[in-house]
N, CA, C and O atoms as a GROMACS GRO file, in nm:
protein
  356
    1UNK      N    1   0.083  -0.119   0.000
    1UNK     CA    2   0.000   0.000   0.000
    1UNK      C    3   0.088   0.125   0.000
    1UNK      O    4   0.033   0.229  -0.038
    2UNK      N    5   0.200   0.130   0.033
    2UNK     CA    6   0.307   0.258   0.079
    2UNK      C    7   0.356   0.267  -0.037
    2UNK      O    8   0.387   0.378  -0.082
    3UNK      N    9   0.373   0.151  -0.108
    3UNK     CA   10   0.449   0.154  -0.237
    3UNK      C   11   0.337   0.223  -0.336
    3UNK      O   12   0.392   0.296  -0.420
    4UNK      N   13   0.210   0.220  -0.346
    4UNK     CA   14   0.096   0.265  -0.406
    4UNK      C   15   0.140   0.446  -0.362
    4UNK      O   16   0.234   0.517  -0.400
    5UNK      N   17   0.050   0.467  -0.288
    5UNK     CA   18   0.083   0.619  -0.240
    5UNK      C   19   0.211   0.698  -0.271
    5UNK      O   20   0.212   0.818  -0.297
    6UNK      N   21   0.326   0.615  -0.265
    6UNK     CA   22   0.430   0.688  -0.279
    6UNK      C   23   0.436   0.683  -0.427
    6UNK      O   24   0.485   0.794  -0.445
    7UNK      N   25   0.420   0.634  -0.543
    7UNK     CA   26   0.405   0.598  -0.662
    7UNK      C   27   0.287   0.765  -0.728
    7UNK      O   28   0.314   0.840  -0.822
    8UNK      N   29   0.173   0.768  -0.640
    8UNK     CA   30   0.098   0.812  -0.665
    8UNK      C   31   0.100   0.956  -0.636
    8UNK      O   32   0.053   1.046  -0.705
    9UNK      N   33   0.157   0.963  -0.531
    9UNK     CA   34   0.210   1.131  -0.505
    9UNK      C   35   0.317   1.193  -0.592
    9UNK      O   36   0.316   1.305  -0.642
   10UNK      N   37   0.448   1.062  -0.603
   10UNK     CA   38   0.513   1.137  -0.686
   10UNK      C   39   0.459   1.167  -0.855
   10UNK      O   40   0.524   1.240  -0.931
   11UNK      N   41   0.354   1.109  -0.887
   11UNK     CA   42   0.286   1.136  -1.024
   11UNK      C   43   0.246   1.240  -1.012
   11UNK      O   44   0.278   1.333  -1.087
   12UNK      N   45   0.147   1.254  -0.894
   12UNK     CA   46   0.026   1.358  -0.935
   12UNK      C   47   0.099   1.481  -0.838
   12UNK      O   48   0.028   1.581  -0.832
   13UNK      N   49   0.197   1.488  -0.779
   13UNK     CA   50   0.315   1.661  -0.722
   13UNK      C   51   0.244   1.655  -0.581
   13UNK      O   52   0.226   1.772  -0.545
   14UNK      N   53   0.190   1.554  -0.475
   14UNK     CA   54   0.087   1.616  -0.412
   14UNK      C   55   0.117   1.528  -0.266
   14UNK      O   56   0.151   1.410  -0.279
   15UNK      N   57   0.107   1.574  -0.160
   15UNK     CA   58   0.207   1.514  -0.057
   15UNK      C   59   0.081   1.426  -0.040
   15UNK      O   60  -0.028   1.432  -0.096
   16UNK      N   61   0.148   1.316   0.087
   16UNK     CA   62   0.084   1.178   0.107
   16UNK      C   63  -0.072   1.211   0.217
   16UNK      O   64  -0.185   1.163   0.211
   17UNK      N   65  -0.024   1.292   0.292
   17UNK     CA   66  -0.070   1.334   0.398
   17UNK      C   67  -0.235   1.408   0.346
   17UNK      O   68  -0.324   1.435   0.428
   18UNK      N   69  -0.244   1.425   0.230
   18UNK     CA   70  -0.367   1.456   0.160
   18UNK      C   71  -0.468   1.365   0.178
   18UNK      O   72  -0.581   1.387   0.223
   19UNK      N   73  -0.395   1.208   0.120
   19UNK     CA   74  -0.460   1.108   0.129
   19UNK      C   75  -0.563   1.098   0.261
   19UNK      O   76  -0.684   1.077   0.253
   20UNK      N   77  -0.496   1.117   0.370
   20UNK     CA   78  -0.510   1.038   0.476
   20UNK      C   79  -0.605   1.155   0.563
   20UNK      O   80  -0.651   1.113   0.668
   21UNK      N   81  -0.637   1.294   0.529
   21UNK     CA   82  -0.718   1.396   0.584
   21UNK      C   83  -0.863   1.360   0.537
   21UNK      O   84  -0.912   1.385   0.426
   22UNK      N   85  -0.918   1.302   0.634
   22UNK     CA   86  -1.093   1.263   0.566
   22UNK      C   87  -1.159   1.423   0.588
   22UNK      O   88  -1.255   1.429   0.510
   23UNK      N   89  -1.151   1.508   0.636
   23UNK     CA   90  -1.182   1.638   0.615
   23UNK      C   91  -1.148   1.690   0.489
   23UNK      O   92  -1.246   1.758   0.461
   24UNK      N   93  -1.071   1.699   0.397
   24UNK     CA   94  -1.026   1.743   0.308
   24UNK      C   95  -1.110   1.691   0.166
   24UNK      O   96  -1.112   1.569   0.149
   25UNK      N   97  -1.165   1.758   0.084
   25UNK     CA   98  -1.259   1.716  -0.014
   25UNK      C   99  -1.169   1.642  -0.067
   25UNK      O  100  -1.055   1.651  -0.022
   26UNK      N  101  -1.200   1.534  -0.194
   26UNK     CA  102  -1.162   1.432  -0.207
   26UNK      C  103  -1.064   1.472  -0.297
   26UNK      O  104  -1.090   1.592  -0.308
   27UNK      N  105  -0.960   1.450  -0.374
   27UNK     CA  106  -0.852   1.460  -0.500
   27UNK      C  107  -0.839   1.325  -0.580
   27UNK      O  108  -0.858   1.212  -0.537
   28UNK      N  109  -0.802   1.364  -0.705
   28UNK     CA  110  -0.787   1.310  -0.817
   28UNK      C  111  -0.706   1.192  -0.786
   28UNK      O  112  -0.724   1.071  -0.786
   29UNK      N  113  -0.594   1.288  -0.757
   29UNK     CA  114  -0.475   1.164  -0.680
   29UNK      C  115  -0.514   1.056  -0.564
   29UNK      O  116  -0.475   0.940  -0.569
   30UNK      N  117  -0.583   1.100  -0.476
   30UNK     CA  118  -0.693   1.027  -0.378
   30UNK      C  119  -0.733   0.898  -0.447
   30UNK      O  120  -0.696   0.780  -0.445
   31UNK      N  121  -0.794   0.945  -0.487
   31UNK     CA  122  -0.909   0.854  -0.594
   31UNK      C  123  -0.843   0.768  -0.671
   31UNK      O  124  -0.893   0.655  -0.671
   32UNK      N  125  -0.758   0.780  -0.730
   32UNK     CA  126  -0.663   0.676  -0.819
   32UNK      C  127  -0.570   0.582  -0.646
   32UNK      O  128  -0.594   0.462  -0.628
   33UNK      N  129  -0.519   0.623  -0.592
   33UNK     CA  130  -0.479   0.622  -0.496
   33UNK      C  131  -0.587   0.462  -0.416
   33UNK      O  132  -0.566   0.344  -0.387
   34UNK      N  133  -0.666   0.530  -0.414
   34UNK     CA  134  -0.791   0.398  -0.377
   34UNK      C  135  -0.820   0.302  -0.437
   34UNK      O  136  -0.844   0.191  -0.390
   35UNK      N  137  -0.821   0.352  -0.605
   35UNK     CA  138  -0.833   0.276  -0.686
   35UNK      C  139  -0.767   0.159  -0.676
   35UNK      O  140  -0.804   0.053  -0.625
   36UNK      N  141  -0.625   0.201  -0.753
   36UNK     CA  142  -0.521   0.075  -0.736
   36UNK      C  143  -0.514   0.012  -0.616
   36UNK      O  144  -0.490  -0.108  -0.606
   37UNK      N  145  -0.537   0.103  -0.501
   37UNK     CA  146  -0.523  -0.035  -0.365
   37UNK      C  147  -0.628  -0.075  -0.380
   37UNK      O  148  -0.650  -0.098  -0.261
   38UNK      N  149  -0.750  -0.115  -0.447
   38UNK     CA  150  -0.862  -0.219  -0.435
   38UNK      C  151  -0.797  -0.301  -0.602
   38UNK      O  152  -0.804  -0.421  -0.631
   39UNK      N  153  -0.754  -0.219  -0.663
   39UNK     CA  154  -0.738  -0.339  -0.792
   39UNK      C  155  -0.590  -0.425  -0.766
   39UNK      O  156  -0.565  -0.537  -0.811
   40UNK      N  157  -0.495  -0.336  -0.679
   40UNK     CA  158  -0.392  -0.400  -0.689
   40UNK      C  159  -0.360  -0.499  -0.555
   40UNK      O  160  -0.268  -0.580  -0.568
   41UNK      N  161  -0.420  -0.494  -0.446
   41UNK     CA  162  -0.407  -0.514  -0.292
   41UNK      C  163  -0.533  -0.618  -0.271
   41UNK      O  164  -0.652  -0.595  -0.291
   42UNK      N  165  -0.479  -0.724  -0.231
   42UNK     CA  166  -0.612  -0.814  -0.161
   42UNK      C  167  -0.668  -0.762  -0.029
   42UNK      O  168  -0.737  -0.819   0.056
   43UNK      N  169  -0.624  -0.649  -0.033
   43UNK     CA  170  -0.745  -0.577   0.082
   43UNK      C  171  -0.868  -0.582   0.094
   43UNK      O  172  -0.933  -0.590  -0.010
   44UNK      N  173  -0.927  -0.579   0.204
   44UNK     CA  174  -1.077  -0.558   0.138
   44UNK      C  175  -1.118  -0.369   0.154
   44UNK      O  176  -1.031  -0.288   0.184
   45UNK      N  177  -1.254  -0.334   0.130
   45UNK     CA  178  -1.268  -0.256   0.134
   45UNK      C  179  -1.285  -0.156   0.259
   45UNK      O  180  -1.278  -0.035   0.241
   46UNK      N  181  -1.310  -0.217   0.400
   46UNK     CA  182  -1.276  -0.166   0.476
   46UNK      C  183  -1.126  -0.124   0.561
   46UNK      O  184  -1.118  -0.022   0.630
   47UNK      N  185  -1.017  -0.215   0.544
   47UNK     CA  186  -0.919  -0.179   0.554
   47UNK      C  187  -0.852  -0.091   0.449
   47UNK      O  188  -0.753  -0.024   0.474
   48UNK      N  189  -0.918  -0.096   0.321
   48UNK     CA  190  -0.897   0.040   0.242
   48UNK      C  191  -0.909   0.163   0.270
   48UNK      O  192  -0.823   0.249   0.252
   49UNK      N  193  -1.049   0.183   0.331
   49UNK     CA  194  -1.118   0.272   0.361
   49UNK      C  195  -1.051   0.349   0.538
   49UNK      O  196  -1.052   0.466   0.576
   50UNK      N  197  -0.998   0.218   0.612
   50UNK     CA  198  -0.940   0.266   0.720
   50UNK      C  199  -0.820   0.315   0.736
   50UNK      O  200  -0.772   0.357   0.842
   51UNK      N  201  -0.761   0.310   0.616
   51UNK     CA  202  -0.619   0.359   0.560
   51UNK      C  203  -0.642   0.478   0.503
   51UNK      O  204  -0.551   0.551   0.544
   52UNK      N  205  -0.739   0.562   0.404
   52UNK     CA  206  -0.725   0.617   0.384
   52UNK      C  207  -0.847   0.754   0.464
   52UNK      O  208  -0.854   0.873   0.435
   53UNK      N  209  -0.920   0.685   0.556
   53UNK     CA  210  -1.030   0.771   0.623
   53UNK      C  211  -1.169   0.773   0.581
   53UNK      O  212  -1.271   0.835   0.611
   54UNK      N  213  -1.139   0.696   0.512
   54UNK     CA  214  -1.341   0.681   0.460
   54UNK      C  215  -1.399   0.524   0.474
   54UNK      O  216  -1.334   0.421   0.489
   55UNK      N  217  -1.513   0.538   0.466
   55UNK     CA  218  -1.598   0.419   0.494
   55UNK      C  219  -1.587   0.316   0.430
   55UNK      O  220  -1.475   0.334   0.382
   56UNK      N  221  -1.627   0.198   0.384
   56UNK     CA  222  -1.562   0.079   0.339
   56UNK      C  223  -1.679   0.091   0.208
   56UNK      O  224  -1.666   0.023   0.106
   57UNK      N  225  -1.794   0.192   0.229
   57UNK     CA  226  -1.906   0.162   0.129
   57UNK      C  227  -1.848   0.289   0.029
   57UNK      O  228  -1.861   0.284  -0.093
   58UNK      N  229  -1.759   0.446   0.126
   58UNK     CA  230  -1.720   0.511   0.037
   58UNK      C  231  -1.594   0.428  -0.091
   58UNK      O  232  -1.588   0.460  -0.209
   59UNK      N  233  -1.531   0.349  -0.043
   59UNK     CA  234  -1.438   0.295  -0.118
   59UNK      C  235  -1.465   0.214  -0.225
   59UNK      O  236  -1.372   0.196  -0.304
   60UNK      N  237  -1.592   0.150  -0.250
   60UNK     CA  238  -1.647   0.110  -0.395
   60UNK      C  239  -1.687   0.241  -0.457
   60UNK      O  240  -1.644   0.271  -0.568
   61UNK      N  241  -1.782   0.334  -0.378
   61UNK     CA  242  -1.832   0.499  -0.471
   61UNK      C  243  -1.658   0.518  -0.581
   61UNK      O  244  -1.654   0.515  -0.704
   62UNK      N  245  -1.540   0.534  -0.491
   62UNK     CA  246  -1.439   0.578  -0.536
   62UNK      C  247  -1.369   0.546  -0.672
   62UNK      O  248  -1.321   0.614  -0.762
   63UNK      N  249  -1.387   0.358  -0.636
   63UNK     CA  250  -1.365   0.294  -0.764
   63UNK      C  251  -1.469   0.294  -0.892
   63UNK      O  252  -1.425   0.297  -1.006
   64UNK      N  253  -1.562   0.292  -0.874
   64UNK     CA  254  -1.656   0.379  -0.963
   64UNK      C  255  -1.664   0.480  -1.021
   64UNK      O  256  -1.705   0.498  -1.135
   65UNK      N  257  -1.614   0.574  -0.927
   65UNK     CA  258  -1.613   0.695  -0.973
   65UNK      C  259  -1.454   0.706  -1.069
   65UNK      O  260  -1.440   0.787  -1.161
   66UNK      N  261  -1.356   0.620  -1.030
   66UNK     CA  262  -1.274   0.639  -1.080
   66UNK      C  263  -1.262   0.558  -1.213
   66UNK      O  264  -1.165   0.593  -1.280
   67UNK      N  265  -1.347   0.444  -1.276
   67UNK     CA  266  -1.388   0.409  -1.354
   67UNK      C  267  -1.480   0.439  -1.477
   67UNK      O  268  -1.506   0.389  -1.586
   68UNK      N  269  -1.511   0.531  -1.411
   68UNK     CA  270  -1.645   0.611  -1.496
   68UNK      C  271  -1.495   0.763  -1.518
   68UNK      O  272  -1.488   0.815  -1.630
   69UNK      N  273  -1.440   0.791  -1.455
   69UNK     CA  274  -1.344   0.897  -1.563
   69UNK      C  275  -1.236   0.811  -1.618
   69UNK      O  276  -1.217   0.838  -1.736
   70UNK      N  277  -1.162   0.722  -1.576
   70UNK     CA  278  -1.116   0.645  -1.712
   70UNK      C  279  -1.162   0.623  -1.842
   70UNK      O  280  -1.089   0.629  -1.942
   71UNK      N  281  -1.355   0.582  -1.842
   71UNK     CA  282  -1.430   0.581  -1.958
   71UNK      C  283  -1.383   0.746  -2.068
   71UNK      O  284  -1.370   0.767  -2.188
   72UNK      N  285  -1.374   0.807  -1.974
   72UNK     CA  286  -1.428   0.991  -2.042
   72UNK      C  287  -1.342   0.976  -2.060
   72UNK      O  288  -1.334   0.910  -2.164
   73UNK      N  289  -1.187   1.011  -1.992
   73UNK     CA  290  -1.078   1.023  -1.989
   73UNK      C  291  -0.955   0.964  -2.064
   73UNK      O  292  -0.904   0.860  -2.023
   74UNK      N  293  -0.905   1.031  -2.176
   74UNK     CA  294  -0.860   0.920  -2.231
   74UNK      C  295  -0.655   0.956  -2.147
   74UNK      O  296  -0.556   0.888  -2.124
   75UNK      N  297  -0.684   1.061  -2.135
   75UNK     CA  298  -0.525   1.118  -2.068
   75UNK      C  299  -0.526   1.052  -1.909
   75UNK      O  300  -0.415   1.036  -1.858
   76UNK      N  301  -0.622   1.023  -1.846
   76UNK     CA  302  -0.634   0.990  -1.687
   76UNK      C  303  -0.571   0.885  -1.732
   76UNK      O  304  -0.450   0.870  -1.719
   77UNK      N  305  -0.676   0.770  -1.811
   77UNK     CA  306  -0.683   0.624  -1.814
   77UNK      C  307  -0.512   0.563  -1.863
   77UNK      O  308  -0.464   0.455  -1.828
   78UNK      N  309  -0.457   0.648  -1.935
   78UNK     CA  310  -0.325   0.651  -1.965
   78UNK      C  311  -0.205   0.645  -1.824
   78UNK      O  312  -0.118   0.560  -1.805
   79UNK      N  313  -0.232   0.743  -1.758
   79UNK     CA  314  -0.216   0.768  -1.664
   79UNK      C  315  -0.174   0.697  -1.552
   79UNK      O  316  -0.066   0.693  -1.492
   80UNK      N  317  -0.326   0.616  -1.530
   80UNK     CA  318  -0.360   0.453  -1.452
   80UNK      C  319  -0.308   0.393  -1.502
   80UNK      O  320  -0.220   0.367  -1.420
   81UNK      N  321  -0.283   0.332  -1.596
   81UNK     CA  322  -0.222   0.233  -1.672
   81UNK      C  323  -0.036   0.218  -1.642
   81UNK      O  324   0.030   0.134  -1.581
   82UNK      N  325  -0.006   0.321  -1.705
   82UNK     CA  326   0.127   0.389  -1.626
   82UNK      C  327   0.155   0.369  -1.517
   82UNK      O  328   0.265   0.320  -1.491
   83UNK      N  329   0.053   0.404  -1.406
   83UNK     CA  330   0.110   0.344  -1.260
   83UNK      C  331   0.076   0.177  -1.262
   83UNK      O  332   0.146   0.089  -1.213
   84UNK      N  333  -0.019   0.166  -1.316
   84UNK     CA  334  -0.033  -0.017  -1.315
   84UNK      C  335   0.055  -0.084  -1.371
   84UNK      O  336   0.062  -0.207  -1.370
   85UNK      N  337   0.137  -0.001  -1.431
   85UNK     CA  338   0.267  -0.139  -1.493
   85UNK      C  339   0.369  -0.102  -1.422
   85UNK      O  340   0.475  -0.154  -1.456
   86UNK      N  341   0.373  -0.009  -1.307
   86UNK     CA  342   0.503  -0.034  -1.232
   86UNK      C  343   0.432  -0.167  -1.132
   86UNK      O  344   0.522  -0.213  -1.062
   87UNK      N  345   0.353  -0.210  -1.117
   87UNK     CA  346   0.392  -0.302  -1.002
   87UNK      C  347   0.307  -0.407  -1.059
   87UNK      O  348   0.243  -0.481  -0.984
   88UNK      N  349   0.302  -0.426  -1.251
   88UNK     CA  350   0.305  -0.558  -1.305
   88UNK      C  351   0.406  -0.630  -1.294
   88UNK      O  352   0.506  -0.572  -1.253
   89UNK      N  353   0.417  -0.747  -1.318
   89UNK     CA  354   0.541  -0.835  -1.329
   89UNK      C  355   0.547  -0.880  -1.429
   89UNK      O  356   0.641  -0.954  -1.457
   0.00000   0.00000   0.00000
């Protein structure tokens, strides 16, 4: 998961500590951030959600939501992909 975040901050310029403020409206980087730890991490969704400060039901909204701008997105989805092949094998 550390390896995720740290991957993900240094992409998107944006310190870690963002992640982890559940006060703080949500970010782009956030959101991808969640993403990959549910696509890449046999976590489940509540230890997702307790890592990064939100609920275990917000952490499917996230992947959704971050699925539905991959669709639109053709520069995001690039993006994702990019961080998903650093920790293909």
């Amino acid at each position: 998961m550390d390896n995720i975040t740290k991957k993900v901050t240094n992409r998107y310029k944006v310190f870690a500590e963002m992640f982890y403020n559940s006060k703080r409206r949500s970010i782009l980087a956030k959101k991808v951030a969640i993403y990959l730890a549910k696509k890449l991490t046999p976590l489940k969704n509540r230890e997702i959600g307790d890592k990064f400060g939100i609920t275990y039901s917000a952490v499917s909204k996230v992947v959704s939501d971050v699925e539905d701008i991959m669709l639109k997105n053709k520069r995001t989805r690039n993006e994702i992909g990019k961080l998903i092949s650093h920790f293909k094998v």
